[in-house]
N, C-alpha and C positions, 0 to 999 in steps of 0.2 A: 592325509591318509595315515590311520595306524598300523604298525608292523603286527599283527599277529600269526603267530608262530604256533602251527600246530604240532598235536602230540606225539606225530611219525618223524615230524623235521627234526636231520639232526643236529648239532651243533655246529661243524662245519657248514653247513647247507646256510644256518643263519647268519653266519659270518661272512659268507661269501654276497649274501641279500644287503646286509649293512656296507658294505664295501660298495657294491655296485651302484647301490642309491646314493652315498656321500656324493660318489663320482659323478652322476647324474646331473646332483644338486648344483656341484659345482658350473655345468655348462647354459644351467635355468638362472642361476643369480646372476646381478646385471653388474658389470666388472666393479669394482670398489678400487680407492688408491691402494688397498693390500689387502690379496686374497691368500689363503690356504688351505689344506687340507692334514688334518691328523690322524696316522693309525698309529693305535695304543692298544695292545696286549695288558690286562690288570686283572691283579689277584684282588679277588673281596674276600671280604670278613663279613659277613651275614649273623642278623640278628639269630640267637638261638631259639628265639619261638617258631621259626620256618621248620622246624625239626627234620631239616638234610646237615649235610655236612657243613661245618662253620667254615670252611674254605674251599676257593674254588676259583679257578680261571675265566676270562672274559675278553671279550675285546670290543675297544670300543674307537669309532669312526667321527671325525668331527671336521664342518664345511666350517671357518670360520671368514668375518672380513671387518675390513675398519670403518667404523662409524663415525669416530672424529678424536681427532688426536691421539691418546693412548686407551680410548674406549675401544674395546672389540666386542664382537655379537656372534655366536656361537650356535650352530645346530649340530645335536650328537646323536647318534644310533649305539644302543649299545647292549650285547646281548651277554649270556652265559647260564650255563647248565649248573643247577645243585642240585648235588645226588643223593639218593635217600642215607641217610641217618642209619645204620642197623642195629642201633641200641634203646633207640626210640622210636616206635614205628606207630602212630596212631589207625585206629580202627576206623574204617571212612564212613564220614555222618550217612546216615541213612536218608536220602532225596528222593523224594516221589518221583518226579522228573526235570528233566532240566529246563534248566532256569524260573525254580520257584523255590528250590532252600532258599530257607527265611531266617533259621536255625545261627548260631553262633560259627563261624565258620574257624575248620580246625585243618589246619595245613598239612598236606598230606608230606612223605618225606622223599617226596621227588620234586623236581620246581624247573620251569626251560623259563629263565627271566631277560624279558626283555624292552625296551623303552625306548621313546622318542620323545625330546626335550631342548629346551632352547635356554641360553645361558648368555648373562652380561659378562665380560670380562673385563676388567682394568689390567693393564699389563706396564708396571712401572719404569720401561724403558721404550715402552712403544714396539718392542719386536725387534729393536733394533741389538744387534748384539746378546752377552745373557743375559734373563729380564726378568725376574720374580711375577706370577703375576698372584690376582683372586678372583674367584669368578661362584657366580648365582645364580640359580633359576629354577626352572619347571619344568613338569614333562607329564608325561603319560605310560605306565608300566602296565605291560600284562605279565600276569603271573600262572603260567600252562600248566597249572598242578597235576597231580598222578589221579584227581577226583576232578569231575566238571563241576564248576561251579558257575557255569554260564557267562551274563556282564558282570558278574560282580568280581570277575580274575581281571576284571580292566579297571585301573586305577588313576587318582592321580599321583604323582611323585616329585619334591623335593630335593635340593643338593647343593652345597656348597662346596668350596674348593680351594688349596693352592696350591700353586707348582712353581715348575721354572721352565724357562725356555732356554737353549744354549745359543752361540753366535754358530753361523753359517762353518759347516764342517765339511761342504765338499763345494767345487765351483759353481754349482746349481744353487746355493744355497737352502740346501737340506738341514734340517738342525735335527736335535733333541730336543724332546717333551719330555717332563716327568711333573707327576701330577700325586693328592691325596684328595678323596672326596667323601663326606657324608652323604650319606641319603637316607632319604626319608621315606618309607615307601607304607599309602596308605594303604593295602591289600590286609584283610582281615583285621585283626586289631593293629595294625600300622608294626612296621619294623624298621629299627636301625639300620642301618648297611654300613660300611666304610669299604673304598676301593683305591686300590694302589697301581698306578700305572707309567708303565717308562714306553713310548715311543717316537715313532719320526713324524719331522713337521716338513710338508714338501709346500714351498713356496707357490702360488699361482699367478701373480704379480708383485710386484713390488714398485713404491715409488722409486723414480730415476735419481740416481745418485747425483749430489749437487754439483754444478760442471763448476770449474776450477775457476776459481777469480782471477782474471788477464788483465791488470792493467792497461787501461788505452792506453798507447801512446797521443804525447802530449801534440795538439794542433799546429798543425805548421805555419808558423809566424807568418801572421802577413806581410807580404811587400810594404813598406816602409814608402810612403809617395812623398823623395824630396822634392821641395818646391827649387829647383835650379835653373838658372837662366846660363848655357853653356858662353855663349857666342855674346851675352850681354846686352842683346836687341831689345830687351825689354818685355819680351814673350819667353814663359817657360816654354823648359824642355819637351813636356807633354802635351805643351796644346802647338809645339812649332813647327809647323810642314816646311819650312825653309832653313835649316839650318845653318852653322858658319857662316853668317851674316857678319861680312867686311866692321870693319871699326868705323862711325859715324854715318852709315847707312843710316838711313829711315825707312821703318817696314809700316807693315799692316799689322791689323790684330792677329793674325796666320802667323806673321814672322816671315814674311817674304819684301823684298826690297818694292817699293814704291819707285813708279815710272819719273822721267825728267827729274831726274837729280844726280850734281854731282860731288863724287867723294876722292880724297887725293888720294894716293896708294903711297903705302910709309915704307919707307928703306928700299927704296928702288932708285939704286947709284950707278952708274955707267962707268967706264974705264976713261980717263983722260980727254978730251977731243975727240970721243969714241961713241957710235951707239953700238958697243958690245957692255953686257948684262955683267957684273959686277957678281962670282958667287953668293953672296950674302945677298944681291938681289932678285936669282934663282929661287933663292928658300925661301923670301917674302912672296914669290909669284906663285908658289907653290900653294898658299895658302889662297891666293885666291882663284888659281884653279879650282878648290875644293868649292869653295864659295859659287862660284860660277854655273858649279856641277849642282849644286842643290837649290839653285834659284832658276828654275827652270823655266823654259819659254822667253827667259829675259836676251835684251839686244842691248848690247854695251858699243860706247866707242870710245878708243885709249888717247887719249890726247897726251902731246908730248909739248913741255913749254921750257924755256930760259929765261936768263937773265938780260940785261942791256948789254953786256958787256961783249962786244965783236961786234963784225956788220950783221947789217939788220936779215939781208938773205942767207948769208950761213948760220945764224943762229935757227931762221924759215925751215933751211932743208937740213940744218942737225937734229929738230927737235921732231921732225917727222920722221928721219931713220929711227930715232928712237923707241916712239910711237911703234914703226913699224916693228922693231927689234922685238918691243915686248908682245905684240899681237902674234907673231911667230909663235913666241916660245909658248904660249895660250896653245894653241893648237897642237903645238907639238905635242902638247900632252894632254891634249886628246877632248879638246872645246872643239863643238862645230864651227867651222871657217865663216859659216854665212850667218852667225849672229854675232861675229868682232868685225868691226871698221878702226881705222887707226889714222891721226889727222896730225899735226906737227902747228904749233901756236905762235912758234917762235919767243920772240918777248913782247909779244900783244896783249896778254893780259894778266899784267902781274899781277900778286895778290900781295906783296909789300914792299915797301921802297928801296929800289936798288941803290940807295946810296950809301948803306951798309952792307957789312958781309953778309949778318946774321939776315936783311932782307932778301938781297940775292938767295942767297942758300932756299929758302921759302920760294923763289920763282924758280929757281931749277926744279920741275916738280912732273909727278907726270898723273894723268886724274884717269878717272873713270866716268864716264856719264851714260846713265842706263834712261835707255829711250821706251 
């Protein structure tokens, strides 16, 4: 649709039409990464063949958005009044009726000029901040002379441009525009124009500003899976449901003690002709407390043995107090009563020859046998 601006409209009247349609424009285009709108107040310098005044006020309305990187694309509405001349006043051609002068057309010296035109713009910072830019294009001028000259006051029109843009001058990021433009306007025998204009650029979008580089933090180190065998069964730590597995036990692939076997218990010494528990044999029982605690469901019996050395029945009923001694102290700390039994072996089965120290010492001994 073109603006035309008849002979009663007045100046204001057209300025407030180009404002309204920018605004319009703006809500019809389909959002872009960056949209805006520009109002510009511009004085022109008009060709002196229009025989009005060679200066005069304007204002000019512009939808623009981004097309790709620092390309922009621009529509502008832009009007103003040139007023007659009173030193040059031409005699108006003589027209049968309107719209058939054929005749030379001779401008009269009043003019309501106004245009719709659409322009490329490169803007050498992209908008961002202040940007120099240049811009081209085309449009369409009518020119409302003080004489009807019917379609032929519709024209096409030419323009070139450069300006600047400033960076963001309020939180909304409002800036300044200022601008210089030729034109070219083909109405009669074609006139020069040049227009100067300074106004505001009101943002419509904007791309999102870039969010802040945050280093990750660095992945938390995997657990470390050592291969350890605590208890030395022969089964790691991770695959052992039976931990604390006695010294010389034999387990499963689990790591739990295998049934009918037995193992001696080390450092478990009695007081003198005594079955009282020896401190130091305390802390050894201790340990297998713990043992006992993680080999679950298992049935032990504590056998208690000696040497040759004394009669053959009090060595019988020493080696079972023994026996007995240790199965207590089990319980006492807290083994179920009903999977320990406790037996006394006397010196029936020694396991080296008593005719040394070093073998007695080995049959004083006291075992375990898990059933």
């Amino acid at each position: 649709m073109i603006f035309m601006p008849s002979k009663s409209m007045s100046i204001a009247n057209k300025l407030g039409i180009v404002l309204a349609t920018s605004m319009i424009a703006s809500t019809q285009v389909m959002a872009q990464e960056d949209r805006y709108v520009d109002i510009m107040p511009f004085v022109t310098r008009v060709d002196s063949d229009r025989n009005t005044d060679r200066q005069s006020a304007g204002l000019r309305a512009v939808y623009g958005w981004q097309t790709s990187g620092n390309w922009f694309t621009e529509v502008q509405l832009f009007g103003t009044q040139l007023d007659r001349r009173s030193n040059r006043f031409q005699s108006p051609p003589v027209v049968p009726s309107p719209y058939v002068y054929t005749g030379k057309l001779v401008p009269s010296s009043e003019d309501d000029l106004a245009g719709l035109g659409m322009d490329v713009v490169y803007s050498f910072s992209g908008r961002n901040g202040y940007g120099p830019f240049l811009l081209g294009g085309l449009g369409v001028s009518h020119n409302n002379t003080k004489f009807d000259y019917g379609v032929q006051e519709t024209n096409a029109f030419v323009n070139l441009g450069a300006g600047i843009t400033s960076g963001a001058i309020s939180q909304n990021g409002l800036k300044v525009r200022a601008e210089v433009r030729y034109m070219r306007d083909f109405f009669a025998e074609d006139f020069d124009d040049w227009q100067f204009g300074v106004g505001v650029s009101i943002p419509l979008s904007q791309p999102p500003a870039p969010a802040p580089v945050v280093m990750a933090p660095p992945p938390e180190p995997k657990p470390e899976i050592v291969n350890i065998d605590s208890d030395g069964d022969g089964v790691l730590d991770q695959n052992d449901r039976c931990p604390n597995t006695l010294p010389g036990a034999k387990v499963d692939e689990y790591g739990c003690v295998i049934k009918d076997q037995t193992i001696t218990l080390e450092n478990i010494q009695f007081e003198f002709n005594s079955a009282k528990l020896t401190p130091r044999a305390e802390a050894s029982l201790n340990k297998v407390v713990q043992s006992l605690r993680d080999q679950a469901n298992t049935q032990v019996e504590v056998a208690g043995h000696t040497d040759s050395q004394g009669n053959d029945g009090y060595n019988l009923r020493l080696s079972g107090q023994r026996a007995e001694s240790v199965r207590r102290y089990l319980i006492a700390s807290g083994i179920d009563a009903a999977r320990i039994t406790a037996r006394g072996y006397g010196e029936t089965k020694p396991i080296a020859s008593n005719a040394t120290e070093a073998g007695r010492a080995q049959n004083r001994r006291v075992e375990l046998t898990f059933r």
